[in-house]
C-alpha positions in Angstrom: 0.0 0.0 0.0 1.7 3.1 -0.9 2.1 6.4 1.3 -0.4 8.2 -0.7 -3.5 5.3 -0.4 -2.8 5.0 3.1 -3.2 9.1 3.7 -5.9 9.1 1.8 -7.7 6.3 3.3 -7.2 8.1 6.9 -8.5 10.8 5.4 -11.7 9.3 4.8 -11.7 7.2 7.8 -10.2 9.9 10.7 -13.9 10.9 11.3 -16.0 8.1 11.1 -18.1 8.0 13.7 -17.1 11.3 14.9 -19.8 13.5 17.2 -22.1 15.8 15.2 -20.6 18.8 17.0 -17.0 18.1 15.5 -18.5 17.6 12.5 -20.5 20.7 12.5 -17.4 22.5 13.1 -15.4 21.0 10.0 -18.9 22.6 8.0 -18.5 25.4 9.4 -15.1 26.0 7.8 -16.3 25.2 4.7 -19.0 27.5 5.0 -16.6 30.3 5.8 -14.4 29.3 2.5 -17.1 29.4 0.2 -19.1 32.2 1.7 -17.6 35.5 0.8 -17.7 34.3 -2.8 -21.2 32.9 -2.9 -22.5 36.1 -1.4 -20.6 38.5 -3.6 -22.4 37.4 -7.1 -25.4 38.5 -5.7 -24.1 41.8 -4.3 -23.0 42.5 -7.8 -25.9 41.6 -9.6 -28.5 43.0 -7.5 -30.0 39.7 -6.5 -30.9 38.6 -2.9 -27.5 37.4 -0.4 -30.2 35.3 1.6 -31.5 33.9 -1.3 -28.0 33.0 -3.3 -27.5 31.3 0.5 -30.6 29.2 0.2 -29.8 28.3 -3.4 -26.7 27.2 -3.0 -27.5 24.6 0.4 -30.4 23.3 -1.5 -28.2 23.1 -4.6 -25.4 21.5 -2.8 -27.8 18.5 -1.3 -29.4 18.4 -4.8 -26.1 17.3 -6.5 -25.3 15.3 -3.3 -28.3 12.9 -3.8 -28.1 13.1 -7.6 -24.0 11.7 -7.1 -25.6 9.3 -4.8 -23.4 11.4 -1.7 -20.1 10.4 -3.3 -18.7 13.6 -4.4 -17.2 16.1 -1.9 -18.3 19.2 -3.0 -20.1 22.9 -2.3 -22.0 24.2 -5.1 -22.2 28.1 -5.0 -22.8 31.5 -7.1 -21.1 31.4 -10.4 -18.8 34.4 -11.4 -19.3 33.4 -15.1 -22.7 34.7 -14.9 -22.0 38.1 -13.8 -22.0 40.0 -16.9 -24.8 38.5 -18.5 -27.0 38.7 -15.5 -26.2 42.5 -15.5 -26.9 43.1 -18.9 -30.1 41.2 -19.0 -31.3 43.1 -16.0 -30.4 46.5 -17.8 -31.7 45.8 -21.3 -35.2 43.8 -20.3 -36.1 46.1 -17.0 -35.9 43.0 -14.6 -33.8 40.4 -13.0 -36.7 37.9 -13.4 -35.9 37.9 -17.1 -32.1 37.1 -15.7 -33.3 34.2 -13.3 -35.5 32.9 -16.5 -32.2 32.5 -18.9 -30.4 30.6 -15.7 -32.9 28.1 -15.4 -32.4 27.4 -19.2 -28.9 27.2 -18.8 -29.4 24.5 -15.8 -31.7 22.7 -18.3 -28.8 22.4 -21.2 -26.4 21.3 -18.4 -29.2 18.4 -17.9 -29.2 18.2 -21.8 -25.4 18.2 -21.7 -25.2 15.2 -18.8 -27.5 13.0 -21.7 -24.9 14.1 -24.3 -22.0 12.7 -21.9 -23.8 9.4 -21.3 -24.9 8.4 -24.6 -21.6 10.1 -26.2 -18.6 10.4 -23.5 -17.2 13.4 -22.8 -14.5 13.3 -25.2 -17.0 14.1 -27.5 -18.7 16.8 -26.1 -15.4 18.5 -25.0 -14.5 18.3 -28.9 -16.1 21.2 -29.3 -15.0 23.5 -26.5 -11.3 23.1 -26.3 -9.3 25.6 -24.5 -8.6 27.6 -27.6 -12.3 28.2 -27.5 -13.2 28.4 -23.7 -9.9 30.2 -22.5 -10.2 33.5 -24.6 -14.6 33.1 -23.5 -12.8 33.1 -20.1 -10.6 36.1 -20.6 -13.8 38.1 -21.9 -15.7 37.8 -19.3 -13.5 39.2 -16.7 -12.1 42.3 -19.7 -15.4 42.8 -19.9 -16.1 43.1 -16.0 -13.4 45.2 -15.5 -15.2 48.8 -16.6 -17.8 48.2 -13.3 -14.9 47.3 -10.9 -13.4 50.8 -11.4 -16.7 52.2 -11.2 -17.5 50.7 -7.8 -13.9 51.1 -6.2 -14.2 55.1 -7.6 -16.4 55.4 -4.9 -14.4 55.3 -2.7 -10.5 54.7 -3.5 -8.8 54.6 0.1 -11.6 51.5 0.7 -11.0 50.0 -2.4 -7.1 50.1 -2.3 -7.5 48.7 1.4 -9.5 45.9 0.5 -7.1 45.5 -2.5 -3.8 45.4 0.0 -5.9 43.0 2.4 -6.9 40.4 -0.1 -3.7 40.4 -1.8 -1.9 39.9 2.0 -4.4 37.1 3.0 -3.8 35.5 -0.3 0.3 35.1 -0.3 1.3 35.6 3.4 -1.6 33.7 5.5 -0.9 30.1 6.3 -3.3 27.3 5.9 -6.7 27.2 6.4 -6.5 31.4 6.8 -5.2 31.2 2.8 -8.1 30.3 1.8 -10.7 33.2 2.7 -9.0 36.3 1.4 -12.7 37.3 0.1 -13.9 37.0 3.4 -10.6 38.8 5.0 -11.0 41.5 2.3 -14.9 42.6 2.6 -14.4 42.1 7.0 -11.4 44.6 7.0 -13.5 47.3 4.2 -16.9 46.7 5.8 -15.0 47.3 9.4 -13.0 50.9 7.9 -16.1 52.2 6.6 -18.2 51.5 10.1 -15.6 53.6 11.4 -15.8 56.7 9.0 -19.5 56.2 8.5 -19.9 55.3 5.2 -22.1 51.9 6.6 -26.3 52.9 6.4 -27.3 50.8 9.3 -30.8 52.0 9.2 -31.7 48.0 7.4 -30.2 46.4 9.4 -31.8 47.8 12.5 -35.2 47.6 10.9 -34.7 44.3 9.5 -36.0 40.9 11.3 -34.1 38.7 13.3 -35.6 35.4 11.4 -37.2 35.9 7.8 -38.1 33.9 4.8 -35.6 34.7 1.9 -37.0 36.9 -0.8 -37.9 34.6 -3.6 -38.9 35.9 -6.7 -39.8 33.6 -9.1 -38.4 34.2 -13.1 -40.0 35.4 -16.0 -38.6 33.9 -20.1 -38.2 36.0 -22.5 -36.5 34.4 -25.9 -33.6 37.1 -25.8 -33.0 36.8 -22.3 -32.3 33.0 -22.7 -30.0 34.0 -25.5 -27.9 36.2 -23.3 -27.7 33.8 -20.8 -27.8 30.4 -22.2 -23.8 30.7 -23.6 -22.0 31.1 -21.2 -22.9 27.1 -20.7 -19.9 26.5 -22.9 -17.5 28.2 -20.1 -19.0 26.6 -17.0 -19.1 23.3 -19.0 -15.3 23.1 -18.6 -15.2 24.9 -15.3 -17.1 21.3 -14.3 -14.8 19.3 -15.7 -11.8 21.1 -14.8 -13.5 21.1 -10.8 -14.4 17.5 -10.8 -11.0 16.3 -12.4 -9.2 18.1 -9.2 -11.5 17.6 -6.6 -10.9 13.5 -7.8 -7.2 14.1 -7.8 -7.5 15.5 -3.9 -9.4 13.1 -2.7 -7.9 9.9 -5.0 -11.0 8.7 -6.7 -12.5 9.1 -10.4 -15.6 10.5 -10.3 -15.5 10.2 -13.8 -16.4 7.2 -13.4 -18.2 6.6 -10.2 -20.7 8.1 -9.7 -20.5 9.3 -13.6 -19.5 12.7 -15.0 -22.9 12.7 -16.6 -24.5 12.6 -12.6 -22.4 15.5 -11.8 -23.5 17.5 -14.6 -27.0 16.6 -13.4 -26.3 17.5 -10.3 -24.8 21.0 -11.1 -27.7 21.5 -13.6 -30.8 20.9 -11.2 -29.4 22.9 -8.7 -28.9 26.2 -11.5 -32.3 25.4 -12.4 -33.8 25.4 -8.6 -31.5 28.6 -8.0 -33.2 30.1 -11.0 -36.4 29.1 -9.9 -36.3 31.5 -6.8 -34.2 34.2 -7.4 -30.6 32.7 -7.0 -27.5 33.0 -9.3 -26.4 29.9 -11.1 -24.8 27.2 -9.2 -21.2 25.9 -9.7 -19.0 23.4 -8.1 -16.7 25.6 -5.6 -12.9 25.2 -6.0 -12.6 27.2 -2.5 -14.2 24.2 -0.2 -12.1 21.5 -2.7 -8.8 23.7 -1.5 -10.6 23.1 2.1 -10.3 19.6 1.5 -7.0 19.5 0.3 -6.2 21.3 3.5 -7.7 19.5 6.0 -7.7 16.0 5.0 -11.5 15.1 6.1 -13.2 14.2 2.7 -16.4 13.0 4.1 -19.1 14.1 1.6 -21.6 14.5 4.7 -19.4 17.0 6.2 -20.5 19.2 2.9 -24.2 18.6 3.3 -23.4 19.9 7.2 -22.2 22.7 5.5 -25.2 23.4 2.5 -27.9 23.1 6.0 -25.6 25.7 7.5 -25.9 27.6 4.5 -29.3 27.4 4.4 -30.0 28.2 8.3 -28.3 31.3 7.6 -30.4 32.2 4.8 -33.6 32.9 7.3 -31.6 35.3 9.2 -33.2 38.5 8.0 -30.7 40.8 9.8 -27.7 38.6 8.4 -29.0 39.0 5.3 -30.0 42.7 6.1 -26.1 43.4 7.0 -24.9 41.8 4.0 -27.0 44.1 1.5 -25.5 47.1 3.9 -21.8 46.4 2.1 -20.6 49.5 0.8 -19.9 49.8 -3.2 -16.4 50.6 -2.7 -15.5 47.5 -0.8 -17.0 45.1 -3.2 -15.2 47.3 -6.0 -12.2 46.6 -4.2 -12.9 42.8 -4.3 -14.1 42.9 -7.9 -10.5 44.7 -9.2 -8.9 41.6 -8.5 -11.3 39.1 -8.8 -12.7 39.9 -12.2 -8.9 40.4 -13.7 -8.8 36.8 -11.7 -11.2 35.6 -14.3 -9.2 37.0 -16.7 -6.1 35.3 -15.8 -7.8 31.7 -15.4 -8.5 32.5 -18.9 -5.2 32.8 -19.6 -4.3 29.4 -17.9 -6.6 27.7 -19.4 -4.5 28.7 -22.8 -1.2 28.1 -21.5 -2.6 24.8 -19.5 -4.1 23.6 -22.9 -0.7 23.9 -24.8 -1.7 26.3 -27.6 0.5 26.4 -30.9 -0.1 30.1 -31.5 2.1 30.0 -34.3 -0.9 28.1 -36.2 -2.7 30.4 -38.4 -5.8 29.0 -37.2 -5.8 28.7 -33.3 -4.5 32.2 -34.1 -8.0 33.4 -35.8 -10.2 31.8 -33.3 -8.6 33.7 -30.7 -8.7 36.6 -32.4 -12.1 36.4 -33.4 -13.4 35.4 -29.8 -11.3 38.4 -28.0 -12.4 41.2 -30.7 -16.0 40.3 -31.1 -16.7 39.6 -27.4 -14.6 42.5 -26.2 -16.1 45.1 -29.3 -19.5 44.0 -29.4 -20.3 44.8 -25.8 -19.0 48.2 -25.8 -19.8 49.5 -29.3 -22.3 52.1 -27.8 -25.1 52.7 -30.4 -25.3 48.4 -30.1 -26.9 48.9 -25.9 -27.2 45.1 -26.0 -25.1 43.4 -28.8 -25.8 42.4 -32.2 -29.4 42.0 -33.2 -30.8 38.7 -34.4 -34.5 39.3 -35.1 -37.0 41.8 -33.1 -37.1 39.7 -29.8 -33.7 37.8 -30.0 -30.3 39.8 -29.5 -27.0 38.3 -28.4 -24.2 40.2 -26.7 -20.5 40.4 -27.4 -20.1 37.6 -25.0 -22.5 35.2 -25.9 -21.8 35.9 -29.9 -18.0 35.1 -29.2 -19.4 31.7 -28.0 -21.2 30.9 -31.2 -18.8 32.2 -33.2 -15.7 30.3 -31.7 -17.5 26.9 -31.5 -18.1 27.1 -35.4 -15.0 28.3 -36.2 -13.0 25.4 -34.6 -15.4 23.4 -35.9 -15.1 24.6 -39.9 -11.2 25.8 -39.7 -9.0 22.9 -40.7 -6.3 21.6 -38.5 -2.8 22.0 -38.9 -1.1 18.9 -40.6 
């Protein structure tokens, strides 16, 4: 048995049997890893905290009892949704038209998890390779970047705090501590601006101790879903990519067992619940995988702990009330390096992918992807992107997508 089985298999056995109140401690710290993400998509959309809370503990025990409870993981508020969310809300007066094109998207994820049983994912992964899904990436967060400045302009000595603070947690802090610079981040800004009184209290004083989330239920509108619906193609490989290192932390194929095609399921249903009542789209967290990898404990049910946590929190209406209190210049000073984060994981997913960008043609599609879903978006006399028919308009982002799929698809390959 080699070194590696044997930690592994302690891993998985140090806390059988354990007492519930260890075990809701061990939640807890996932909680606090995947919380200052989950709660800023949200923030920055304009869609409820308490809600994105209750969408992503129902989501996470939704994917839990689709995988049969064999996959470790936290499902919470997807950054690849940001932009589109905004823009739907802006351009069709509502984010009900938003949560509609999010519970499409969940329903091609379940059209996707078909694909990969009847097909395999080699297959379906033919026609989003990174020369297509890293530039999609690296839009996304360009495109974010004009509303980070916005936000941190608010206030710059915030921002740049929050800035210094995030950057500190991420490099100097030491285990578990490295993991919640998010969280680190918005405490320190949301702490400074109590003290100079930039922090409106007055909700938070008027708001309930316990009350039911705000739920809002969507509304479909045919160019709505066509903003939205794209960005599939990203989160697609942000699934694999999650899945293939949450397996290689905790030494199993979930490829395999319980099935990629259950963990697609999985992520799908619970984007199409969150959609459902007000939530942003789910995603498999690489924050409570990192958790994992620090602590050891891989016990799925430690994760479900965690998503009822989640949940109880939700139906805290002055929790929630506090959270919607966050001034705009802290969250801008989060968003200046998260969305150029996007950005960069773009980038890897190039450079991880091996890219010959002396070919011609990987050279075109990147071009093409980069220009049009950089261009379209800002061109100013084009508010929403390029117009299909009367109901139907894509942006820059989600026109990128189509446009990079067929053009791998019709370009020949080098010889």
């Amino acid at each position: 048995m080699t070194d590696r089985t044997m930690e592994l298999r302690s891993g998985m056995n140090q806390f059988e049997g354990v007492r519930l109140e260890k075990k809701l401690v061990l939640g807890m710290q996932h909680v606090l890893a995947m919380f200052g993400a989950t709660v800023l998509v949200p923030i920055l959309t304009g869609l409820n905290p308490a809600v994105a809370l209750l969408a992503a503990g129902c989501g996470t025990l939704l994917f839990h009892y689709v995988t049969e409870g064999k996959v470790p993981v936290f499902l919470g508020s997807s950054f690849a949704f940001i932009p589109v969310i905004q823009l739907v809300d802006k351009a069709y007066g509502g984010l009900a038209y938003a949560q509609g094109g999010i519970v499409v998207a969940g329903a091609l994820y379940v059209l996707l998890s078909a694909f990969v049983k009847v097909f395999g994912v080699e297959k379906i992964k033919s026609y989003l390779p990174p020369i297509v899904t890293g530039p999609m990436i690296m839009v996304i967060g360009l495109n974010l970047s004009p509303v980070a400045i916005r936000m941190a302009a608010n206030h710059w000595p915030i921002a740049i705090t929050v800035v210094l603070t995030v950057i500190g947690v991420s490099i100097f802090a030491k285990g578990f501590f490295k993991l919640l610079p998010i969280l680190a981040g918005v405490t320190v800004g949301y702490v400074l601006s109590l003290g100079i009184g930039l922090v409106d209290m007055t909700a938070i004083q008027q708001a309930d101790f316990l009350a039911l989330p705000a739920i809002t239920l969507p509304k479909f509108s045919l160019g709505a879903i066509a903003v939205v619906a794209p960005i599939v193609a990203v989160v697609f490989m942000e699934h694999i990519g999650d899945i293939t290192t949450n397996g290689a932390v905790v030494g199993k194929d979930f490829f395999k067992d319980p099935g990629l095609h259950r963990t697609l399921l999985g992520d799908g249903l619970a984007t199409m619940f969150a959609g459902f009542i007000g939530g942003p789209a789910n995603t498999t967290y690489g924050e409570n995988t990192g958790v994992l990898a620090v602590t050891k404990v891989y016990d799925p049910s430690i994760l479900r702990i965690a998503a009822c946590i989640a949940i109880g929190l939700s139906f805290i209406g002055k929790f929630g009330a506090m959270l919607q209190t966050i001034p705009v210049a802290v969250m801008g000073g989060i968003s200046l390096i998260l969305f150029g984060m996007i950005t960069s994981v773009g980038m890897r997913t190039v450079a991880e992918g091996n890219i010959d960008f002396t070919s011609n043609r990987n050279l075109i599609i990147a071009s093409l992807i980069l220009v049009v879903g950089i261009g379209a978006s800002v061109v100013t006399d084009i508010p929403v992107g390029i117009k299909i028919t009367e109901d139907i308009q894509l942006t820059g982002l989600s026109l990128a997508a189509v446009i990079g799929i067929i053009a791998n698809r019709i370009l020949p390959k080098d010889k």
